[in-house]
ROKOLDREN-703716 format. One record per atom (N, C-alpha, C): residue in three letters; atom name; y, z, x. Coordinates in nm, 3 decimals. Each point is the difference from the previous one (the first is absolute). Layout:
<nukols>
   resn   name         Y         Z         X
    ALA     CA         Y         Z         X
...
</nukols>
This chain:
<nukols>
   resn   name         Y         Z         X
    UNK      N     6.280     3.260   -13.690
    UNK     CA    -0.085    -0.091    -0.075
    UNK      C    -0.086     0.081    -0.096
    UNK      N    -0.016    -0.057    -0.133
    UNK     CA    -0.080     0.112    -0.102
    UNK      C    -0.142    -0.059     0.065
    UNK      N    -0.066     0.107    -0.058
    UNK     CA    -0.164    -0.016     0.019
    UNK      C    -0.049    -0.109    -0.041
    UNK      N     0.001    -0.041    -0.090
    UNK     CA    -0.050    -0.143    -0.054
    UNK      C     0.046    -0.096     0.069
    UNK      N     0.089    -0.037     0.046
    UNK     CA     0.001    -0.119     0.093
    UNK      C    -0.017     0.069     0.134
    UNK      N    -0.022     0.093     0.040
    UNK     CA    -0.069     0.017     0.140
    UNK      C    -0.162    -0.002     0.002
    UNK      N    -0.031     0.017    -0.149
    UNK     CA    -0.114    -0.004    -0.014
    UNK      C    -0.029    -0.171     0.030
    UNK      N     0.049    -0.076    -0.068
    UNK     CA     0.017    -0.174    -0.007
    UNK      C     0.031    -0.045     0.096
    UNK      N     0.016     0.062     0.122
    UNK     CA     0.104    -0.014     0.106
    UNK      C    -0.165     0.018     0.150
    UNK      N    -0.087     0.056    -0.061
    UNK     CA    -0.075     0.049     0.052
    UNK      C     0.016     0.141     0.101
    UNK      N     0.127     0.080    -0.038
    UNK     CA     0.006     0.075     0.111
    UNK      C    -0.029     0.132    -0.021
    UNK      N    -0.118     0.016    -0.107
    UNK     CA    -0.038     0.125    -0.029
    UNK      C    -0.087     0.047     0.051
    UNK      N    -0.120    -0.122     0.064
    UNK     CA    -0.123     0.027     0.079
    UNK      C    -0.070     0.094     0.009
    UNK      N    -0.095     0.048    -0.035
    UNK     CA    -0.030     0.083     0.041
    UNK      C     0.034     0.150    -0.046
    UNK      N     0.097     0.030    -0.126
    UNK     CA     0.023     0.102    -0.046
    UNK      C    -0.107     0.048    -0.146
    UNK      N     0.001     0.151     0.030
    UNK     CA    -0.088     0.086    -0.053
    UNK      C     0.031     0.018    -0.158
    UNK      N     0.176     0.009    -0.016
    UNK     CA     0.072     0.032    -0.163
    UNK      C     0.084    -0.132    -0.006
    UNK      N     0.020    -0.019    -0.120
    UNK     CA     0.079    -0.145    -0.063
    UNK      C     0.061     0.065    -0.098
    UNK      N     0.107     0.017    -0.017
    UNK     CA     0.082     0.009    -0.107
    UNK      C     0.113    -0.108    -0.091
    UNK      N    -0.041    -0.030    -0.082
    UNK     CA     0.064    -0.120    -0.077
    UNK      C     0.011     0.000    -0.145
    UNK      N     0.152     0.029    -0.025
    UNK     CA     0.049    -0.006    -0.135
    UNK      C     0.149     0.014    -0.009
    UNK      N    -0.040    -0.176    -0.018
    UNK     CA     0.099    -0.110     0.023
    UNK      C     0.006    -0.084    -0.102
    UNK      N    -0.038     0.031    -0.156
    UNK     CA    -0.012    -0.095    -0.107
    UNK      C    -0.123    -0.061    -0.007
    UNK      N    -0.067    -0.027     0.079
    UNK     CA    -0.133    -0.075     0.016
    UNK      C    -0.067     0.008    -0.139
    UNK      N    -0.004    -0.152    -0.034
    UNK     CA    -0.062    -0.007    -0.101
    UNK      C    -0.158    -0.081    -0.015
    UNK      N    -0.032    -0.063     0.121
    UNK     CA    -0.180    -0.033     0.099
    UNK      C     0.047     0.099     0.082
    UNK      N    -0.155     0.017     0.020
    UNK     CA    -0.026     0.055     0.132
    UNK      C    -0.002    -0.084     0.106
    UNK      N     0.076     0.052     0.145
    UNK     CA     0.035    -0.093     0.057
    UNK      C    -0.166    -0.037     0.139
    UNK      N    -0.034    -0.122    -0.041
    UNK     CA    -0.137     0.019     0.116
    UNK      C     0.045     0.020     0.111
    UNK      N     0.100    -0.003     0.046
    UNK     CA     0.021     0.050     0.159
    UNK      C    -0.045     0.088     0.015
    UNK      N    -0.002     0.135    -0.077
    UNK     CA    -0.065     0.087    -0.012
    UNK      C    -0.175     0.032     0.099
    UNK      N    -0.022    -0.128    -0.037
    UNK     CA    -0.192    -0.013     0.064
    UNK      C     0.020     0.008     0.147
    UNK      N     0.117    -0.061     0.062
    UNK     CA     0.013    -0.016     0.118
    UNK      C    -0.018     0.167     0.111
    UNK      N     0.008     0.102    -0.076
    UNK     CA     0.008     0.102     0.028
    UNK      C    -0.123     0.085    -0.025
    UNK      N    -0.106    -0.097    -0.021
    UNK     CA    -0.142     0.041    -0.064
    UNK      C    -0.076     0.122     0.079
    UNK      N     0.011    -0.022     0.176
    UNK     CA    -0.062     0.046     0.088
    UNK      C     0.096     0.181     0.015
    UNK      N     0.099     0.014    -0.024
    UNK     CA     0.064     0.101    -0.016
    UNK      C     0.028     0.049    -0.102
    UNK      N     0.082    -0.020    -0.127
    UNK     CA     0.023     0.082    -0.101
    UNK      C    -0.068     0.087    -0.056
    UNK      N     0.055     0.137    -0.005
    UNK     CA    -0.092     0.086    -0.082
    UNK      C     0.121     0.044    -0.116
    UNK      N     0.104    -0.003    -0.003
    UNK     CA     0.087     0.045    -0.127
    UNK      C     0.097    -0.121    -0.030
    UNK      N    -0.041    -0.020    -0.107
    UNK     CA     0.134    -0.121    -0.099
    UNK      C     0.051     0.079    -0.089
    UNK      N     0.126    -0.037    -0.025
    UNK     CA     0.087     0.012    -0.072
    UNK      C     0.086    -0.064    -0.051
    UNK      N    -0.049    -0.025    -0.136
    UNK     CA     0.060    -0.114    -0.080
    UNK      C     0.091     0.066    -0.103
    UNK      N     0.002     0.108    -0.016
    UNK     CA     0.067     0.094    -0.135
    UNK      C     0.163    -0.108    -0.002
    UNK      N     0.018    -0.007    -0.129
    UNK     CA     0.165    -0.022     0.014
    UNK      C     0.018    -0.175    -0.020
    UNK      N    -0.103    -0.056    -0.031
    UNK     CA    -0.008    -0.169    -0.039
    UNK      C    -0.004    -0.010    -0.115
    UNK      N    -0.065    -0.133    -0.022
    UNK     CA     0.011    -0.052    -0.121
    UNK      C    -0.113    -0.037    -0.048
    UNK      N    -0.137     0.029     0.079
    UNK     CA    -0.113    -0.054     0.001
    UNK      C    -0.087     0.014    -0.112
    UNK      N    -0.122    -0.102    -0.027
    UNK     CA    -0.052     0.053    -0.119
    UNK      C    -0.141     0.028     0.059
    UNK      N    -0.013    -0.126     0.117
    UNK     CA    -0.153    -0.036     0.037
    UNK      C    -0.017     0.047     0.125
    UNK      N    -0.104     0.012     0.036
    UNK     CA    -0.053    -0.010     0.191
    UNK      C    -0.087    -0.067     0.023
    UNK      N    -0.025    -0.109     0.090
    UNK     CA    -0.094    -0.085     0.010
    UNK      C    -0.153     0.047     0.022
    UNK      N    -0.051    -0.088    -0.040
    UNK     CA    -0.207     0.052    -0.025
    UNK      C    -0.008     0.029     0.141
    UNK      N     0.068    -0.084     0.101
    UNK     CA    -0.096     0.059     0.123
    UNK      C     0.084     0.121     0.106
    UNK      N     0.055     0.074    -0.085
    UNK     CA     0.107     0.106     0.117
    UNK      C    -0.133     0.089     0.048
    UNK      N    -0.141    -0.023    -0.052
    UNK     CA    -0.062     0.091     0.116
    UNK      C    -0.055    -0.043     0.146
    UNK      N     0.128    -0.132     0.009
    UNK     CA    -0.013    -0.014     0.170
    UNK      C     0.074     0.070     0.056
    UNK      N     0.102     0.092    -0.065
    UNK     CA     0.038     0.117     0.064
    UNK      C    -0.057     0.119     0.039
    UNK      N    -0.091    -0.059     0.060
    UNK     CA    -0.121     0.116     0.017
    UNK      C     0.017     0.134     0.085
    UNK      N     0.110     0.047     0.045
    UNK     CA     0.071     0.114     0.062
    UNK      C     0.099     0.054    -0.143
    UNK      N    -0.001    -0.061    -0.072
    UNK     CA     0.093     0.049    -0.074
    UNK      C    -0.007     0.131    -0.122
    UNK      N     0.002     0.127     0.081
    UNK     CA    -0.001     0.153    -0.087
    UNK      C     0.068     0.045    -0.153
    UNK      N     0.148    -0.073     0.032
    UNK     CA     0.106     0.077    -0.091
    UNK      C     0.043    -0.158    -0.045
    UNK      N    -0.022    -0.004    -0.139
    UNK     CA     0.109    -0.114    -0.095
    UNK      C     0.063     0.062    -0.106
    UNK      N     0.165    -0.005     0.025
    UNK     CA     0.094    -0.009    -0.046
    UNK      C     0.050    -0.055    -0.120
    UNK      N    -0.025    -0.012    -0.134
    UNK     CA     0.051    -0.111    -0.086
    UNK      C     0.092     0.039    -0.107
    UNK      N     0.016     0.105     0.009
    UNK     CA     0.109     0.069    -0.120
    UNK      C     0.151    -0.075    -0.019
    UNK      N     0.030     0.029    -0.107
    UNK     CA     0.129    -0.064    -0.066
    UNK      C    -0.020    -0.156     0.020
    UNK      N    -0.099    -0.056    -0.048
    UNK     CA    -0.019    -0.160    -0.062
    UNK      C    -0.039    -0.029    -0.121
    UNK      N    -0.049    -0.111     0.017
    UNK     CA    -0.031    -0.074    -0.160
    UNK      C    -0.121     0.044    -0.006
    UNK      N    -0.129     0.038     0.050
    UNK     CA    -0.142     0.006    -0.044
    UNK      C    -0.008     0.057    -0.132
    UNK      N    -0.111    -0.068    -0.102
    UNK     CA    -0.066     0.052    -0.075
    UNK      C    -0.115     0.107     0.046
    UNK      N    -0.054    -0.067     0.051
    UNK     CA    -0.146     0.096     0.068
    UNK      C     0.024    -0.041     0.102
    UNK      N    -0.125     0.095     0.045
    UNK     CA     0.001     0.039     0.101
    UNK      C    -0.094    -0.094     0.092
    UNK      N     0.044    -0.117     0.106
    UNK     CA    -0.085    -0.127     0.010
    UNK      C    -0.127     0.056     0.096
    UNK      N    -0.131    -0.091    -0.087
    UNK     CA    -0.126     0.013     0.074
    UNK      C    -0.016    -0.018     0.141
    UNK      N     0.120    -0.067     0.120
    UNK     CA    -0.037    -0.044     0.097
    UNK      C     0.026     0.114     0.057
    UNK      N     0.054     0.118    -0.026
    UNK     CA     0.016     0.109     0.051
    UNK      C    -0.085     0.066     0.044
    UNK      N    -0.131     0.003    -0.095
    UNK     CA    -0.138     0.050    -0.046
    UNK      C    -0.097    -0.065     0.173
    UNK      N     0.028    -0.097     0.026
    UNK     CA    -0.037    -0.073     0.123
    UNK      C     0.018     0.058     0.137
    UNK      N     0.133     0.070    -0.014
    UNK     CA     0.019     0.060     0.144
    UNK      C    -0.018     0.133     0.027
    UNK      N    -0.108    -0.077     0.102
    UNK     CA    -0.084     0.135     0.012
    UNK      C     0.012     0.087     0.055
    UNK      N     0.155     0.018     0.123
    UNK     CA     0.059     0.092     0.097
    UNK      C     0.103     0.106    -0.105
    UNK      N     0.030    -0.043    -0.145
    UNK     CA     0.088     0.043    -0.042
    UNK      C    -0.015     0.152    -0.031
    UNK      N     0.088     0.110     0.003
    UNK     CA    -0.033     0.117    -0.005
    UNK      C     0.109     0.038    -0.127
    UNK      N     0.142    -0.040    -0.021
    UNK     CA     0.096     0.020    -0.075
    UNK      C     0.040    -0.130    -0.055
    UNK      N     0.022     0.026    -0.125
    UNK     CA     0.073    -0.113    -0.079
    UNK      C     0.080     0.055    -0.083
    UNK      N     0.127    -0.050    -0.036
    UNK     CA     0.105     0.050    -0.084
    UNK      C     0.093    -0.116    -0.062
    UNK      N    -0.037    -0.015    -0.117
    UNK     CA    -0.003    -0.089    -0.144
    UNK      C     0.076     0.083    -0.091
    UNK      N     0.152     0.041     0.029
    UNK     CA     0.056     0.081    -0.120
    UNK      C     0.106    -0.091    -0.061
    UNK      N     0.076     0.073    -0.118
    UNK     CA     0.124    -0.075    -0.045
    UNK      C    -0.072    -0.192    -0.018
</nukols>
């Protein structure tokens, strides 16, 4: 089963890394469900342009992933999370 529907599936629970790039063109809110654990996302490899205003309920979350998408800039909700130590916005 790919990550994204195990993610949808609910059977990620509780995991620390998320890796997803799978075309995604929203961000998928299942994502929040993982609020109390995540510290590394990884979105590199979509289609994305945006991230929603409130991803700093990912409040464990260290390392975001966003390379090889659509962004223009670099989005303000990023600026919000306050656990973050690495961010990587290339290509």
């Amino acid at each position: 089963m790919d990550p994204l529907a195990q993610l949808r599936a609910g059977q990620l629970a509780g995991s620390t890394r998320l890796d997803l790039a799978c075309g995604l063109s929203e961000f998928p809110r299942e994502i929040f469900d993982l609020a109390d654990s995540l510290e590394v996302l990884n979105l590199s490899g979509n289609a994305l342009s945006q991230l929603p205003d409130d991803l700093h309920r990912l409040t464990r979350l260290r390392v975001l992933f966003c390379s090889d998408n659509l962004f223009t800039e670099l989005p303000a909700c990023v600026g919000q999370c306050r656990s973050l130590s690495m961010v990587g916005f290339k290509a």
